[in-house]
Wavefront OBJ file of the C-alpha trace (Angstrom):
o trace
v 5.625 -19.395 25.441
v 7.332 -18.264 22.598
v 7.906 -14.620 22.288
v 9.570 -12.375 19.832
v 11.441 -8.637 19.907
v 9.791 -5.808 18.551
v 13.082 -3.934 18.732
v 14.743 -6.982 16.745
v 11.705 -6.502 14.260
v 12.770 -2.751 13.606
v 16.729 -3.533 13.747
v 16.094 -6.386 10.787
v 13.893 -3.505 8.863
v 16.703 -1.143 9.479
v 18.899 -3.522 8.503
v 17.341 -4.674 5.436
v 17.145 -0.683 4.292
v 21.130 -0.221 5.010
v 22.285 -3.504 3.457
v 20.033 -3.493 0.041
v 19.194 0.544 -0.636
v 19.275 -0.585 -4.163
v 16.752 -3.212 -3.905
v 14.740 -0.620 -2.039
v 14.976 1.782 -4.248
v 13.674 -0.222 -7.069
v 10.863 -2.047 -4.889
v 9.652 1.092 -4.816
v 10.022 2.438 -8.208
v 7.772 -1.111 -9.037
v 5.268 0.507 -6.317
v 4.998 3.367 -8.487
v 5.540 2.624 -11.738
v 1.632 2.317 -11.795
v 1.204 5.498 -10.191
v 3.282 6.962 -12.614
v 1.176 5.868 -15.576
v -1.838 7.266 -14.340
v -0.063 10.398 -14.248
v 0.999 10.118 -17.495
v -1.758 8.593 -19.656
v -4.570 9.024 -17.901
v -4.896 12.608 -17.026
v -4.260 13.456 -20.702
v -7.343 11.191 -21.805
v -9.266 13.167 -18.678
v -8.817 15.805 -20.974
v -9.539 14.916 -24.215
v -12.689 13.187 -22.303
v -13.806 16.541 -20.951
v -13.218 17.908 -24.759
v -15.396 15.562 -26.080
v -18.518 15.865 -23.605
v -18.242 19.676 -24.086
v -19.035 19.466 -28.049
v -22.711 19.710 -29.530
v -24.679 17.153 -31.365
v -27.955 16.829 -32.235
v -30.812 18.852 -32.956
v -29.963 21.545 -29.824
v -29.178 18.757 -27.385
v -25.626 18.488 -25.770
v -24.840 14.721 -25.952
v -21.512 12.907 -24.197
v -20.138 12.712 -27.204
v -17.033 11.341 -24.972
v -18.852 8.136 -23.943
v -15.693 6.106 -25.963
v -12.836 7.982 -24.393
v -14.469 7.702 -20.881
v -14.791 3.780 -21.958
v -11.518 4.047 -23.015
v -10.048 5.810 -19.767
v -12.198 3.288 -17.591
v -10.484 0.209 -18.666
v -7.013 1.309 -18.745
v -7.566 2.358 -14.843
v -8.584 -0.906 -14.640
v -5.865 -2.524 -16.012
v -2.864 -0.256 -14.099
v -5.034 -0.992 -10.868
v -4.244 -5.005 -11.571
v -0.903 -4.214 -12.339
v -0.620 -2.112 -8.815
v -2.038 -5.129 -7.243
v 0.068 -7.768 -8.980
v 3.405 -5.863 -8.424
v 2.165 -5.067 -4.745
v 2.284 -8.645 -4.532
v 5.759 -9.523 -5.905
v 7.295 -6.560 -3.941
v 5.835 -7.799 -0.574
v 6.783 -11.251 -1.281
v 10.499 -9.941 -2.110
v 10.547 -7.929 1.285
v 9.457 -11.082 3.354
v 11.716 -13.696 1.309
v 14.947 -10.867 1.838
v 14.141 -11.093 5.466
v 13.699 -14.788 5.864
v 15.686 -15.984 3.057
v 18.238 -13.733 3.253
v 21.212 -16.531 1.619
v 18.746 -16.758 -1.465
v 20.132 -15.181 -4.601
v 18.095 -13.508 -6.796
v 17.472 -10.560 -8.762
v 16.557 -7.713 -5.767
v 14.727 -10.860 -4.142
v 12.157 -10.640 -6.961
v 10.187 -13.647 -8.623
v 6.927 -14.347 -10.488
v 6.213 -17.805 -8.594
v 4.742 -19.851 -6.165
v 5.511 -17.519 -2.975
v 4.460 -14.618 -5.092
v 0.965 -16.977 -5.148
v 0.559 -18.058 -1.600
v 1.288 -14.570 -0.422
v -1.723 -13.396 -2.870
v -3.907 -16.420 -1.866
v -3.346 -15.521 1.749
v -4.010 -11.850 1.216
v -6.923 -12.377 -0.772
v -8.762 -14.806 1.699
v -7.433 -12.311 4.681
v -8.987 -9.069 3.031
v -12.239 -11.125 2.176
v -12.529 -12.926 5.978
v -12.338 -9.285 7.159
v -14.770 -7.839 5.033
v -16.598 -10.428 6.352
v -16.069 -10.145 9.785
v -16.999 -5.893 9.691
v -19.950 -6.982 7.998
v -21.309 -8.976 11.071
v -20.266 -6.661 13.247
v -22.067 -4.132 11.525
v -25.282 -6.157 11.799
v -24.484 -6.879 15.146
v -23.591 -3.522 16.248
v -26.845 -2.128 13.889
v -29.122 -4.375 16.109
v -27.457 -3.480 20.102
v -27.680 0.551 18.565
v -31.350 0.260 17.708
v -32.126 -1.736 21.278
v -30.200 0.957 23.141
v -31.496 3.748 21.418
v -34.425 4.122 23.676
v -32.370 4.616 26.697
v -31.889 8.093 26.176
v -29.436 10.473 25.732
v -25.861 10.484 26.842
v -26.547 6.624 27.697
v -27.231 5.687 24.591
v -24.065 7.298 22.731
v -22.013 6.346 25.046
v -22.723 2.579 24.529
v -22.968 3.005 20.964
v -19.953 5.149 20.980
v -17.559 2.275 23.213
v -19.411 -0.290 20.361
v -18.238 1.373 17.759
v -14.247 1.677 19.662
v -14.701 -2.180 20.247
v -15.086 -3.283 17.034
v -12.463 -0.634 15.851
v -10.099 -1.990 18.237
v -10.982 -5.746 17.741
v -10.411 -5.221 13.943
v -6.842 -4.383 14.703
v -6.542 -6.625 16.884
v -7.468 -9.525 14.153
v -5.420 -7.781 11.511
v -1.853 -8.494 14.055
v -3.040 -11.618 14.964
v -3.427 -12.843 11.350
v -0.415 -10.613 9.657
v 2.178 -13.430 10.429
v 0.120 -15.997 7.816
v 1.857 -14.487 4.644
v 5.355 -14.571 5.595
v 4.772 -17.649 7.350
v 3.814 -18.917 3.843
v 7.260 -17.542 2.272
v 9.115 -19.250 5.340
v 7.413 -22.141 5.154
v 6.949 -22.397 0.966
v 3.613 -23.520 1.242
v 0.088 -22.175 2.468
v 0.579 -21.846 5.524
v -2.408 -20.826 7.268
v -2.223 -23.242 10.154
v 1.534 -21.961 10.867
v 0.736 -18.694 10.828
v -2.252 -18.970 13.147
v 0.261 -20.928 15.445
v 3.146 -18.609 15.338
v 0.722 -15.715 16.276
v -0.944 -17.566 19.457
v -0.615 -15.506 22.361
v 1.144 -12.896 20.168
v -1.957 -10.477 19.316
v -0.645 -7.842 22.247
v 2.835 -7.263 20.989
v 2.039 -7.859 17.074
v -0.917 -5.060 18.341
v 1.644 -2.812 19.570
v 4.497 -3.023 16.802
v 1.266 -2.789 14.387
v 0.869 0.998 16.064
v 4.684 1.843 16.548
v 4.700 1.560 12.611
v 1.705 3.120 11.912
v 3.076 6.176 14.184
v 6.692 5.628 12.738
v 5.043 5.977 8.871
v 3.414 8.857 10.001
v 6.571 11.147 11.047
v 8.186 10.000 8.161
v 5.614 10.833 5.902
v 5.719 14.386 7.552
v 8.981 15.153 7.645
v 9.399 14.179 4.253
v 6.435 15.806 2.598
v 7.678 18.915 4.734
v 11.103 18.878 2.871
v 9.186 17.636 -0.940
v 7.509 20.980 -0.590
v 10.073 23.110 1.078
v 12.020 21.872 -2.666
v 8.968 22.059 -4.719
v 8.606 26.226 -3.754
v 12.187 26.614 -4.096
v 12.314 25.331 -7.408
v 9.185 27.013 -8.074
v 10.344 30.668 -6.878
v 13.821 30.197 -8.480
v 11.996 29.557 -11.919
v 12.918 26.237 -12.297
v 9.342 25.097 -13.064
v 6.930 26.524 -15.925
v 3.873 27.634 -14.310
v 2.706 29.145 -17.667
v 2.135 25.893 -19.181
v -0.710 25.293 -17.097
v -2.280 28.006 -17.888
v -5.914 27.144 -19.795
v -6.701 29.672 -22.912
v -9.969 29.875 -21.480
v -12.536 28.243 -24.386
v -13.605 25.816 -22.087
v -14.629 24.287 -18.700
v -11.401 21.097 -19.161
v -9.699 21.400 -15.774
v -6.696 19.244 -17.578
v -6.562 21.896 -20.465
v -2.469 22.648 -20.531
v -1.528 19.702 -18.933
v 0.256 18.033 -22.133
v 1.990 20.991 -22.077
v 2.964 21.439 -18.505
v 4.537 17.756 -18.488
v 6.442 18.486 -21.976
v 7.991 21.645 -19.806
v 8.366 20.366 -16.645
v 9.750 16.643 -17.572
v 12.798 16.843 -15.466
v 11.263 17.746 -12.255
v 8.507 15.146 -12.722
v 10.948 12.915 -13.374
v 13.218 13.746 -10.613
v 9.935 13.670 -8.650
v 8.735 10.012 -9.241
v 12.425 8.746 -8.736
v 12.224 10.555 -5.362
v 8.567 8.976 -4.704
v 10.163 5.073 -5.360
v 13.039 5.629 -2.772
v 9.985 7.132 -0.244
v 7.877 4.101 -1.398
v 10.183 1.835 -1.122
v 11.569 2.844 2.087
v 8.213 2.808 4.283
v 6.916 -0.441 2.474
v 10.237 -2.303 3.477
v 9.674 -0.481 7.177
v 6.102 -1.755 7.359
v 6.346 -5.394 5.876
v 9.772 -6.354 7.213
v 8.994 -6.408 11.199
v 6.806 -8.899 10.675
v 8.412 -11.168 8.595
v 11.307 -10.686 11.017
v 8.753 -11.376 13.924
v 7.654 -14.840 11.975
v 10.980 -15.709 11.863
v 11.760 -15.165 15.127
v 8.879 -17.173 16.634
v 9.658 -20.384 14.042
v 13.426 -19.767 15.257
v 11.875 -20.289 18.904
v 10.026 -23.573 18.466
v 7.393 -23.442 16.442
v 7.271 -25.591 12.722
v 10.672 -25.838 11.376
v 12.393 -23.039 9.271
v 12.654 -23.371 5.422
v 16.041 -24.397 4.134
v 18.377 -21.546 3.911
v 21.770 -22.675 2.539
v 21.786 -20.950 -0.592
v 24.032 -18.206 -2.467
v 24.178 -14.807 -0.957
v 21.908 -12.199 -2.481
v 22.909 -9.878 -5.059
v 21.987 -6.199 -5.807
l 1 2 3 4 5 6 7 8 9 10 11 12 13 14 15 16 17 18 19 20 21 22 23 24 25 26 27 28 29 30 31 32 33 34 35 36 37 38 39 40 41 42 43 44 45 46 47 48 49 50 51 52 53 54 55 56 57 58 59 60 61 62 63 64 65 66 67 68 69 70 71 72 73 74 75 76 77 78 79 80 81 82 83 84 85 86 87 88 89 90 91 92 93 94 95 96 97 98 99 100 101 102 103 104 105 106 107 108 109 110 111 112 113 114 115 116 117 118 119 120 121 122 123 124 125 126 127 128 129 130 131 132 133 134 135 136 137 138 139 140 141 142 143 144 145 146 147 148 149 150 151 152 153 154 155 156 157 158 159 160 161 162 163 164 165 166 167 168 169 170 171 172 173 174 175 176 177 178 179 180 181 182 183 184 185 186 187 188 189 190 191 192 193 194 195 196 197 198 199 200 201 202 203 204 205 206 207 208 209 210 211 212 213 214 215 216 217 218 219 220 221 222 223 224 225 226 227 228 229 230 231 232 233 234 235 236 237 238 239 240 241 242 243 244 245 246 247 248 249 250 251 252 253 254 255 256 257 258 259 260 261 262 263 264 265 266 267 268 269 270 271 272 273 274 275 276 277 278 279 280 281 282 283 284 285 286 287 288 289 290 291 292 293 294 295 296 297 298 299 300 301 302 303 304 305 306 307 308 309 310 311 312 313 314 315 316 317 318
C-alpha cells in the first residue's frame, strides 16, 4: 500500500516558507486584507450606529433612529465576509498549486480560474457533507442519550460521555480522510473527488495524526508569537509611542466606539505596522497548515496512484 511521510509533509511546508517568504508574506496580507477593512470601516459605522439609536424621536419615545446605518453596516459585513471567502479560496489554491506545481510560473502562484473553482466546489460540498454528517449523528446520538438515560447515574454519562468522544473523534477522522480531495483537484486539474478518495484509502491514521501535529504546531506558534506581539505592544505603549488619549470618550454618551476615528488618525503607524505583521503571521501558519497535505497528495500520486499533472513549465517567480 501506498504510504506517504509526514516528516516530508513538514520539510515541503518548511520548504515552501524558506524558498517563497515573499509569496507568503503577501498570501497573507490577501488573508487579511478583509480583516483589515472591518477594522477600518466598520467599527467607525458601529459608532455612528450607536449615535444614531441614542437620539430621540417621537412624541417621548426613543426610536432606532439608526435602523439605515445598521442596514448599512450589515451588508458591507456581508460583502468583506465573501471577499474573505473568495480570497481564502485563491490563497489555498496558490499554496497547493506552489507545492504540486512548483515549475508553474505565475504571479506568487495566484489565479482567478478553474483550480481556484474546483478547490471551492470541493470545499463547499466537503463543509456541507459534514454538516450533514454531525447532523445525523446528532439525531443518532439524541436518540442512544434518551434510551440510556434511564440507566442511572454514572452509567449513563459515561456512555453518553464516550458518544459524544466518538463522534468527536470520527469527525476528525472524516475531515483527514477527505482533506486530500482539494489538492488532488489542483494536481489532477479537474474534480477530483474519486482521486482524492483513492489517494486517502488506508491513509485516515497518518493524515489523523499530521492533522493533530499541526493543530499542536499552530498552537505554539500562535503562543509564542502573541507572547512577543504583546511583550511589543506594552513596550511601545509604556515608551509613549501609542496615544492612549485618543480613546478616551468625552462622556455624552453610552458609544463604546466614541474616539475611535481619532485613535486610528493617531495611532496609524502602529496599526499599520500591526496588520503588515498579522499577513506575515497569516501567511506563515496558512502555508504550514495547507502545504502538508498537498505535499502528502503528491506523494501518494508519486507512489502509484492516478498519474501526476504535467509539470514542465517555467520556474516560479516572486
Amino acid at each position: 500500500m501506498a504510504r506517504f511521510s509526514i516528516g516530508a509533509a513538514f520539510g515541503d511546508a518548511f520548504s515552501l516558507i524558506r524558498r517563497r517568504p515573499l509569496s507568503v508574506w503577501i498570501w497573507g496580507l490577501l488573508l487579511v486584507a478583509p480583516s483589515t477593512a472591518t477594522f477600518g470601516l466598520l467599527w467607525p459605522k458601529m459608532g455612528e450606529m450607536f449615535a444614531a439609536m441614542e437620539r430621540e424621536t417621537g412624541e417621548g419615545s426613543v426610536r432606532y433612529a439608526g435602523f439605515e446605518q445598521m442596514m448599512q453596516f450589515q451588508a458591507l459585513s456581508w460583502l468583506l465576509n465573501i471577499v474573505q471567502l473568495l480570497l481564502m479560496v485563491v490563497v489555498y489554491t496558490a499554496i497547493m498549486r506552489a507545492v504540486l506545481r512548483p515549475r508553474e510560473d505565475s504571479f506568487f502562484s495566484l489565479r482567478l480560474g478553474m483550480d481556484e473553482l474546483r478547490v471551492a466546489v470541493a470545499g463547499v460540498a466537503l463543509i456541507v457533507g459534514l454538516y450533514a454528517a454531525m447532523i445525523v449523528m446528532l439525531l443518532i446520538g439524541g436518540a442512544i442519550g434518551f434510551a440510556v438515560w434511564n440507566a442511572g447515574s454514572p452509567m449513563n454519562w459515561l456512555i453518553i460521555t464516550g458518544l459524544v468522544v466518538t463522534c468527536i473523534v470520527a469527525i476528525f477522522v472524516a475531515m483527514a480522510r477527505f482533506s486530500l480531495i482539494m489538492p488532488a483537484s489542483v494536481l489532477y486539474r479537474t474534480f477530483a473527488f474519486a482521486e482524492g478518495w483513492r489517494l486517502g484509502r488506508g491513509q485516515a491514521g497518518p493524515l489523523f495524526g499530521m492533522m493533530l501535529l499541526l493543530f499542536l504546531l499552530v498552537i505554539v506558534v500562535e503562543v509564542v508569537l502573541v507572547g512577543v506581539g504583546l511583550a511589543v505592544a506594552v513596550a511601545a505603549g509604556a515608551s509613549g509611542g501609542i496615544d492612549w488619549a485618543s480613546l478616551r470618550s468625552d462622556g455624552t454618551g453610552s458609544n463604546p466606539f466614541e474616539g475611535l476615528d481619532a485613535a486610528l488618525a493617531a495611532n496609524w503607524p502602529w496599526f499599520t505596522l500591526g496588520a503588515l505583521v498579522l499577513a506575515l503571521v497569516s501567511g506563515l501558519l496558512t502555508t504550514l497548515n495547507i502545504a502538508p497535505y498537498a505535499s502528502a497528495c503528491r506523494q501518494l500520486a508519486e507512489s502509484g496512484t492516478p498519474p501526476l499533472a504535467d509539470e514542465h513549465s517555467p520556474a516560479p517567480a516572486e
